[in-house]
C-alpha positions as CSV (number, residue, x, y, z in Angstrom):
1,X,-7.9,-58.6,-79.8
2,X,-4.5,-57.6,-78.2
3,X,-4.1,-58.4,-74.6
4,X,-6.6,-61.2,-74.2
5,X,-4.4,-64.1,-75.1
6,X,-3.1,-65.8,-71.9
7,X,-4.8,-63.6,-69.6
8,X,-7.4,-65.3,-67.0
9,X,-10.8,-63.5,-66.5
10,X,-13.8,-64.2,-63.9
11,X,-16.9,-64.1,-65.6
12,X,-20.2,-64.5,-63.4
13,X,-23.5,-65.6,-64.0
14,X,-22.1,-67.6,-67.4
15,X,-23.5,-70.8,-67.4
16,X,-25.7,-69.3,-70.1
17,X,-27.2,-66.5,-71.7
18,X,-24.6,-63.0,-71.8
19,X,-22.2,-64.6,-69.2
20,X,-21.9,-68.0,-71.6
21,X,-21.5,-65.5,-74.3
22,X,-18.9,-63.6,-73.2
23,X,-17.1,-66.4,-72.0
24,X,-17.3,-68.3,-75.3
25,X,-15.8,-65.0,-76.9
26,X,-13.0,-64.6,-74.6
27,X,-12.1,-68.1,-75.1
28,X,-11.9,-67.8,-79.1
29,X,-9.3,-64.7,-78.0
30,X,-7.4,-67.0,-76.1
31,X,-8.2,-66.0,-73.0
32,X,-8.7,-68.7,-69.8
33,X,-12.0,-68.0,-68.1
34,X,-13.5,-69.1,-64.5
35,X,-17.2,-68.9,-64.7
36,X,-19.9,-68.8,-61.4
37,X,-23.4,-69.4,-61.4
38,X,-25.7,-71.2,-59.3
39,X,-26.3,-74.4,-60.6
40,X,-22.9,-76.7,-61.0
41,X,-24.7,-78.9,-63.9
42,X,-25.3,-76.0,-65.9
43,X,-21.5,-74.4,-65.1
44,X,-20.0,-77.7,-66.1
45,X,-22.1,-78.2,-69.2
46,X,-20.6,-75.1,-70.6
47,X,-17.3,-75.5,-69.2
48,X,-17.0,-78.3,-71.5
49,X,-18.8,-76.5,-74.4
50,X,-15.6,-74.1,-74.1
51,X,-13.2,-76.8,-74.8
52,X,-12.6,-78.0,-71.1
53,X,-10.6,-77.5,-68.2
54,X,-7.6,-76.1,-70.4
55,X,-10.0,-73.2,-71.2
56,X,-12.2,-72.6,-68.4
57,X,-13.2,-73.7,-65.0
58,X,-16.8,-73.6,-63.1
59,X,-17.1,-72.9,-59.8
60,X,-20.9,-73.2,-58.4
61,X,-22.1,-71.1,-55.9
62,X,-24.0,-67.3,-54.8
63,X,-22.8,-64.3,-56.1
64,X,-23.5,-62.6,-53.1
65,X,-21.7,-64.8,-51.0
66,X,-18.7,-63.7,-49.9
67,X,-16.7,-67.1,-49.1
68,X,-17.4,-68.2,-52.7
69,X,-16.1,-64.6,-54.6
70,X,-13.2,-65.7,-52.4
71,X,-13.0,-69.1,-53.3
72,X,-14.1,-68.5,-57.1
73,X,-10.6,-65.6,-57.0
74,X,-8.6,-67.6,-55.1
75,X,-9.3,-71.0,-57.8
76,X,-8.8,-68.3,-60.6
77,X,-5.2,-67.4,-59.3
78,X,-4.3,-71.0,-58.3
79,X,-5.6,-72.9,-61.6
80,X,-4.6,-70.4,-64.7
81,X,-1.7,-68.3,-62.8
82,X,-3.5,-65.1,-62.8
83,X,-6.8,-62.6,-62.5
84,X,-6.4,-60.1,-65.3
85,X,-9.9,-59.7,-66.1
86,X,-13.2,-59.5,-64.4
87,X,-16.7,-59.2,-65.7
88,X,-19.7,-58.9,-63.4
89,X,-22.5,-60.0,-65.1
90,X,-24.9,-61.9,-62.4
91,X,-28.2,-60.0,-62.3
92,X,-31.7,-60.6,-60.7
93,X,-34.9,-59.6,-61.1
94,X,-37.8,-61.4,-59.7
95,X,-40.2,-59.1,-59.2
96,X,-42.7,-56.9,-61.8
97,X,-45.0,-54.3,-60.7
98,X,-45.2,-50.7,-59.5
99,X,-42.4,-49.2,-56.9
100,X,-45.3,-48.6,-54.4
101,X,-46.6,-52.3,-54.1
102,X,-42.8,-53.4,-53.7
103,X,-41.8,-56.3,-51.7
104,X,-38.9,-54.7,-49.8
105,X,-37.2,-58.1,-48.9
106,X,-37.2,-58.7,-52.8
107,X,-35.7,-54.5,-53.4
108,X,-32.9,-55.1,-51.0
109,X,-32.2,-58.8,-52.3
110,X,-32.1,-57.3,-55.9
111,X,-29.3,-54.5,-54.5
112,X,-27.5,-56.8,-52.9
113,X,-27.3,-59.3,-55.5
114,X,-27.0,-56.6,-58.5
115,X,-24.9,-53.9,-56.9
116,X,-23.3,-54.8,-53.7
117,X,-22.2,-58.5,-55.0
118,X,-20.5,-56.8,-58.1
119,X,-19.0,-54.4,-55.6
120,X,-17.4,-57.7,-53.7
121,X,-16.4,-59.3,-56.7
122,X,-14.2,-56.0,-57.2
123,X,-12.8,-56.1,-53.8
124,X,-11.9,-59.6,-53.9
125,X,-10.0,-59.7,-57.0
126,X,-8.4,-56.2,-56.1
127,X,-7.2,-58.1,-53.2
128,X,-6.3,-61.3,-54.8
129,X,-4.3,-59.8,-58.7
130,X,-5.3,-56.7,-59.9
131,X,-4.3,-54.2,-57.1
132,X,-0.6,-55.5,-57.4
133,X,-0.8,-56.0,-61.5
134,X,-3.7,-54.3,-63.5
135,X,-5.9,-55.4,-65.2
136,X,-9.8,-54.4,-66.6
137,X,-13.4,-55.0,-65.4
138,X,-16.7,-54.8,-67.1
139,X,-20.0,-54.7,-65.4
140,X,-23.2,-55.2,-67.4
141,X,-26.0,-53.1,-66.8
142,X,-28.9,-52.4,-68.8
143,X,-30.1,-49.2,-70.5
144,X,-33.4,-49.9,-67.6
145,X,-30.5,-48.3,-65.2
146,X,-30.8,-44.8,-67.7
147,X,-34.0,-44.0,-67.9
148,X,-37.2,-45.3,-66.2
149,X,-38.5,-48.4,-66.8
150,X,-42.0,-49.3,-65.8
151,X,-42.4,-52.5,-64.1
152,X,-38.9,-53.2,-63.3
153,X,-37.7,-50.2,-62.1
154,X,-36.0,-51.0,-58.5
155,X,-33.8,-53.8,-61.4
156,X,-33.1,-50.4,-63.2
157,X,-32.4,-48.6,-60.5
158,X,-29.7,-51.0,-59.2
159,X,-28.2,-51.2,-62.7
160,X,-27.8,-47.3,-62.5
161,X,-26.3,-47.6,-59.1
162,X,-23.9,-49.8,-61.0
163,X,-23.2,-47.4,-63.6
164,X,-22.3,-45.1,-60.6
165,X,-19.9,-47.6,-59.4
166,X,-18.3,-48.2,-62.3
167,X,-17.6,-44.6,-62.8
168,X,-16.3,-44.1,-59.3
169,X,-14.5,-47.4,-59.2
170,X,-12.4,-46.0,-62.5
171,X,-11.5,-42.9,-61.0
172,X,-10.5,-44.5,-57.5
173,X,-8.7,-47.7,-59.4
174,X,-7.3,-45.6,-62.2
175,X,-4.0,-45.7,-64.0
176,X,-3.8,-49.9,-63.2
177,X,-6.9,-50.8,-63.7
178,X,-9.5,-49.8,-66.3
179,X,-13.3,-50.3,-65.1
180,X,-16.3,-50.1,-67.5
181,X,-20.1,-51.4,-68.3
182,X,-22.4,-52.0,-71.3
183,X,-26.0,-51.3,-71.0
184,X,-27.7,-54.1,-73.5
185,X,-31.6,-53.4,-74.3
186,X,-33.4,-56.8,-75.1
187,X,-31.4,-59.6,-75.6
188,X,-32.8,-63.1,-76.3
189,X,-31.9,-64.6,-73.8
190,X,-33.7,-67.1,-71.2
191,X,-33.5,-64.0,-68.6
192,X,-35.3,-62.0,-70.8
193,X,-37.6,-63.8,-72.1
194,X,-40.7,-62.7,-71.1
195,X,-39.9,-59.3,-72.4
196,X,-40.2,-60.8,-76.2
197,X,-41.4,-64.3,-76.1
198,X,-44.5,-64.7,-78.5
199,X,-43.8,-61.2,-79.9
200,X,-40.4,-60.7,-81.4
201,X,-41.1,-59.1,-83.9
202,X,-43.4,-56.7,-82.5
203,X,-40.9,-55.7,-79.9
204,X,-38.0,-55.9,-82.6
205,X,-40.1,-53.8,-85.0
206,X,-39.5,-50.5,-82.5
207,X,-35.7,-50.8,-82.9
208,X,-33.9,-48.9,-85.6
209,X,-31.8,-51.7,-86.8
210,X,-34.4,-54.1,-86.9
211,X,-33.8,-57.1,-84.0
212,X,-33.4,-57.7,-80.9
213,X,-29.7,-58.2,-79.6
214,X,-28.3,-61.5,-79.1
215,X,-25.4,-63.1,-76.5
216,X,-22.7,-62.5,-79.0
217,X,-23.3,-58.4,-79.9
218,X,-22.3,-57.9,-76.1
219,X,-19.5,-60.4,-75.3
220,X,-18.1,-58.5,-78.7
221,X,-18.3,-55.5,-77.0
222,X,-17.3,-56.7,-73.3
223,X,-14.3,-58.3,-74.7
224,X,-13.0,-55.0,-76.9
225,X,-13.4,-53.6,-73.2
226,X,-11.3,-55.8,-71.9
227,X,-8.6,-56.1,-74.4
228,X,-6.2,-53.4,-74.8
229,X,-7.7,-52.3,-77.6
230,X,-9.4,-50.3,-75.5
231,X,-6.5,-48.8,-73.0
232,X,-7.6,-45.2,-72.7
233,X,-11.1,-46.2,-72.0
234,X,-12.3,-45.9,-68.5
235,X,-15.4,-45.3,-66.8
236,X,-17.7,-45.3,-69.9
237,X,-21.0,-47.1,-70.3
238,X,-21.6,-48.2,-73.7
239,X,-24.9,-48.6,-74.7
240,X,-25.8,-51.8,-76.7
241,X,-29.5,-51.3,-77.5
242,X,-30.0,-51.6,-81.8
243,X,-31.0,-47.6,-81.5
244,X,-33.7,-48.0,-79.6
245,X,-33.3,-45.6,-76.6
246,X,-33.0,-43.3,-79.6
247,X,-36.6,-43.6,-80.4
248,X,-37.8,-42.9,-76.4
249,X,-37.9,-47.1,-76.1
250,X,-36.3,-49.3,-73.3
């Protein structure tokens, strides 16, 4: 895709899962990626799955810290020469139940990891590249942040505060600096696991097309966001979901 090749990108939450996959695809478009996630084994297991430290870099540590966002934009800039690109894909969820029998310590960990880390991440590489030169971000969602989603809904009610902010964020950022989000349904991932696991293809059979998404139909999407292939598209959500949402499903 035009406009990925030689460009740097931040992707967090990669060492597996949607993150890895988006990485892995932005690294086939010869782009150079810096990936975050918790644990440093896992980041340095895929940084050599991308080809090594020619193509990417892994940088352990919380997304909703704000010494490492500095340190992981700061490595970015130092390392590859740039920060062109930014995808915020870290997400938690580690609760299930009804909003009324809430733990609020775990609602106000999921914002702040979900929407107010993402909002960092944004600030910090504003600050460090892409105020001065340009460049595009892409936050995942999930379609749980566009209607309600029983059992999770303070995760999808975060995700649609993050649609918010992307919207806002393309206005206030716009003409330099193109923000947008995908909203995946199920994707078979670790994450989401529980969601399918034992029952694919009862859970596939209620989507039009048939499957459940995998790592690689987002990161195909994500990186046509990013590239400019996309340049007058800003402050969209595209909805990645195999028709399902069509049908009333989340």
């Amino acid at each position: 895709m035009r406009g990925l090749s030689g460009r740097t990108a931040v992707v967090t939450g990669a060492s597996r899962g949607i993150g890895l996959g988006i990485a892995r695809r932005l690294v086939e478009e010869g782009a150079r990626v810096v990936l975050t996630a918790r644990r440093d084994e896992a980041l340095q297991a895929a940084v050599e799955e991308l080809g090594g430290p020619e193509h990417a870099l892994g940088i352990a540590g919380a997304a909703d810290d704000e010494a490492h966002r500095e340190e992981v934009v700061a490595a970015a800039v130092a390392t590859y020469g740039s920060l062109d690109l930014l995808v915020n894909n870290t997400g938690i969820n580690p609760v299930h139940g009804p909003l009324v029998d809430l733990d609020l310590a775990a609602a106000r960990k999921i914002t702040e990891v979900n929407v107010v880390a993402a909002l960092g991440w944004v600030q910090a590489a504003h600050r460090a590249w892409l105020g001065e030169h340009g460049g595009a971000v892409v936050n995942v969602v999930s379609v749980a942040g566009l209607r309600p989603a029983p059992g999770i809904d303070l995760y999808g009610a975060s995700k649609a505060m993050l649609v918010r902010l992307t919207e806002s964020l393309a206005v206030e950022l716009a003409p330099g600096i193109r923000v947008n989000a995908v909203a995946p349904a199920v994707v078979k991932t670790r994450f989401a696991a529980a969601l399918y696991e034992g029952r694919e293809a009862e859970v596939a059979a209620a989507y039009p097309l048939g499957r459940l998404g995998t790592p690689e139909d987002v990161a195909a999407t994500v990186a046509f966001l990013l590239s400019d292939e996309s340049s007058w598209t800003t402050g969209h959500t595209v909805v990645l979901d195999g028709g399902v949402t069509l049908t009333g499903g989340t």
